[in-house]
Residue frames as qw, qx, qy, qz and C-alpha x, y, z in Angstrom:
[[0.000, 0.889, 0.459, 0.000, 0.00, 0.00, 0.00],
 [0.449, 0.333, 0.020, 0.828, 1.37, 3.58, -1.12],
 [0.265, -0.795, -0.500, 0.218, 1.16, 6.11, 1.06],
 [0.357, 0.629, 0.106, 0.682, 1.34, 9.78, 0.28],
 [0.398, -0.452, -0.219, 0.768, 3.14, 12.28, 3.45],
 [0.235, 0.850, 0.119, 0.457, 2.17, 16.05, 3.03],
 [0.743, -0.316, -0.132, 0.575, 4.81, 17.07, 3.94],
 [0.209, 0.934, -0.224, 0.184, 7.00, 21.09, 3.98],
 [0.859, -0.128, -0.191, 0.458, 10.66, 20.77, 4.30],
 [0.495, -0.867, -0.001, 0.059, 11.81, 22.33, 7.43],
 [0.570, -0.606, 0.465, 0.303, 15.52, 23.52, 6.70],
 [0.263, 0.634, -0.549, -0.477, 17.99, 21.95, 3.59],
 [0.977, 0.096, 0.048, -0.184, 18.49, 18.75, 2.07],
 [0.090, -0.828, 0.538, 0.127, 21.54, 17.19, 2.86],
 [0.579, -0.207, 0.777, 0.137, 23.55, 14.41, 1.42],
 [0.557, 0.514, 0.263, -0.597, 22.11, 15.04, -1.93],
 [0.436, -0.399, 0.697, 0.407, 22.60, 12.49, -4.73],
 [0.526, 0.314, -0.419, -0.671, 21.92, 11.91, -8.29],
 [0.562, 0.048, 0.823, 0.066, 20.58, 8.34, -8.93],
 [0.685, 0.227, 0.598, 0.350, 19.50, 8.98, -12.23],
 [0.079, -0.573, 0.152, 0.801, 19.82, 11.41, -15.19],
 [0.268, 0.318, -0.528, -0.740, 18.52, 12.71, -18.59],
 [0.682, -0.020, -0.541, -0.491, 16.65, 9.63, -20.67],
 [0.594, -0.101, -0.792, 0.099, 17.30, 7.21, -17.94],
 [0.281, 0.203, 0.713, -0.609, 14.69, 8.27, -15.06],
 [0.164, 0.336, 0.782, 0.498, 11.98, 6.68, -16.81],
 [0.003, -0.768, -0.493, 0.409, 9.43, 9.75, -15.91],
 [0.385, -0.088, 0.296, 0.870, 11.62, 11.90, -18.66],
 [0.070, 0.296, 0.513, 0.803, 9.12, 12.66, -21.13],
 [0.281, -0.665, -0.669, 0.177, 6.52, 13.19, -18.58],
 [0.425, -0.621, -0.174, 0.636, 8.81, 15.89, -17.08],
 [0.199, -0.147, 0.276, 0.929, 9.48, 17.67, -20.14],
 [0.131, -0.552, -0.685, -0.457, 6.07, 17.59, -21.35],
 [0.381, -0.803, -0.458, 0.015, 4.81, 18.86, -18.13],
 [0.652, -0.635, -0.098, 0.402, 8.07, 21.73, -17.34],
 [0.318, 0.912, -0.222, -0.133, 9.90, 21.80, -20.32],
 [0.935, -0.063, -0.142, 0.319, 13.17, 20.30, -21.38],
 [0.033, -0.849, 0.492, -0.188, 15.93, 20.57, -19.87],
 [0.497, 0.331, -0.782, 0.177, 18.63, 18.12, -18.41],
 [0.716, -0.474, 0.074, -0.507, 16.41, 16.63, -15.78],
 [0.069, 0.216, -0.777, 0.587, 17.96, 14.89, -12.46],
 [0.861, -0.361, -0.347, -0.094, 16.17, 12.23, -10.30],
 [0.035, 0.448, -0.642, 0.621, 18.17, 13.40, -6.72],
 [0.635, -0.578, -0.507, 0.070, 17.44, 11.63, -3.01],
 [0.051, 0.513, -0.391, 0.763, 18.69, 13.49, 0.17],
 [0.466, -0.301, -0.659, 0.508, 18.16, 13.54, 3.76],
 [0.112, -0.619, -0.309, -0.713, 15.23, 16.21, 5.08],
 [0.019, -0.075, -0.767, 0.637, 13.81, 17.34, 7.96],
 [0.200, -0.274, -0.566, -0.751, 10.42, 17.82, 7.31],
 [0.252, -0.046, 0.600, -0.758, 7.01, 18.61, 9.05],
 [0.099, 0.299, 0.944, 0.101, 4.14, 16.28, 8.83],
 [0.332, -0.526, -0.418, -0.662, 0.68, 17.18, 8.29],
 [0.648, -0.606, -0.460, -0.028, 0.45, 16.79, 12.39],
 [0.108, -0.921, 0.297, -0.228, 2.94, 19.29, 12.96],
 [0.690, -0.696, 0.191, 0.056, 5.65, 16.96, 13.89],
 [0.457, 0.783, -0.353, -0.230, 8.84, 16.82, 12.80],
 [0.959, -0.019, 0.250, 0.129, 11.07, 13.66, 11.18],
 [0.132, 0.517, -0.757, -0.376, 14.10, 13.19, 9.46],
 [0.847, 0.299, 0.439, -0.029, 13.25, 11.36, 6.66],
 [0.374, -0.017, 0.653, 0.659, 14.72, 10.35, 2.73],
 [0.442, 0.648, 0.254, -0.567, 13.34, 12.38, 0.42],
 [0.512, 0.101, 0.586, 0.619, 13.34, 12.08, -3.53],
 [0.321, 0.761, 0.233, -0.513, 12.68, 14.60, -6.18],
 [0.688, 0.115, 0.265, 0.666, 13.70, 15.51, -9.43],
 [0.046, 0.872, 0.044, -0.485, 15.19, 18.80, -10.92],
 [0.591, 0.652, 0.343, 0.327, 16.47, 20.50, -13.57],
 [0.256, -0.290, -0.054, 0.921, 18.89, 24.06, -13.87],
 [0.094, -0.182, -0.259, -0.944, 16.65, 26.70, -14.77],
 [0.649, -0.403, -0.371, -0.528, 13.25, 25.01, -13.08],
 [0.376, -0.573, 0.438, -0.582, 14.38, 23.79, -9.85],
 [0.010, 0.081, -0.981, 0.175, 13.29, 21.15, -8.17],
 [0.780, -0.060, -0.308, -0.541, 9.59, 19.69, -8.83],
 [0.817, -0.168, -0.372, -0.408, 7.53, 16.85, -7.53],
 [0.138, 0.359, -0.768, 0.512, 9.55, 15.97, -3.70],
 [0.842, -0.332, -0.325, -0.274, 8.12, 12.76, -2.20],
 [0.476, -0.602, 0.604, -0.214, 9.11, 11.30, 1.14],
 [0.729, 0.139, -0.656, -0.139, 10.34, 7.50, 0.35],
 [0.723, -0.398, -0.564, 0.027, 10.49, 6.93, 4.31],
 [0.237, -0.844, 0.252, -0.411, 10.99, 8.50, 7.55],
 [0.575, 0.345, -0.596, 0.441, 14.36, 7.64, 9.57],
 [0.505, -0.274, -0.595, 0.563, 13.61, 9.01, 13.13],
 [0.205, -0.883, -0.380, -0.183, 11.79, 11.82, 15.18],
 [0.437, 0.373, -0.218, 0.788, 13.23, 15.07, 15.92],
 [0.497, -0.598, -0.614, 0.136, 13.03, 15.87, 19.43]]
């Protein structure tokens, strides 16, 4: 079962890595269709981030971006531990 976190990140994203680039995240043509092209990046990272219940986690986060459009469509993929 997929569950969907609304979520605001509280702070930067750190550890940030590419896992995939250009034709090979398979969402490409989506992204340019819906953004525009550009050289589009599938990134993960480490967030803090505030739940819809006001509390806050450190969790993995994916997204993807792009230089000139930013970052677009940042999903939690799982939450590591509560920030006390």
């Amino acid at each position: 079962m997929r569950r969907s976190f609304r979520v605001v990140v509280v702070g930067s994203i750190s550890d940030g890595k590419t896992i995939a680039a250009g034709l090979g995240i398979r969402q490409h043509a989506r992204l340019v269709k819906a953004y525009g092209g550009a050289r589009w990046r599938k990134m993960k990272g480490i967030a803090l981030v505030r739940l819809r219940d006001s509390s806050l986690e450190v969790a993995e986060v994916d997204w993807y971006q792009a230089h000139g459009i930013g970052r677009r469509e940042l999903k939690v993929k799982r939450l590591i531990g509560r920030r006390t």
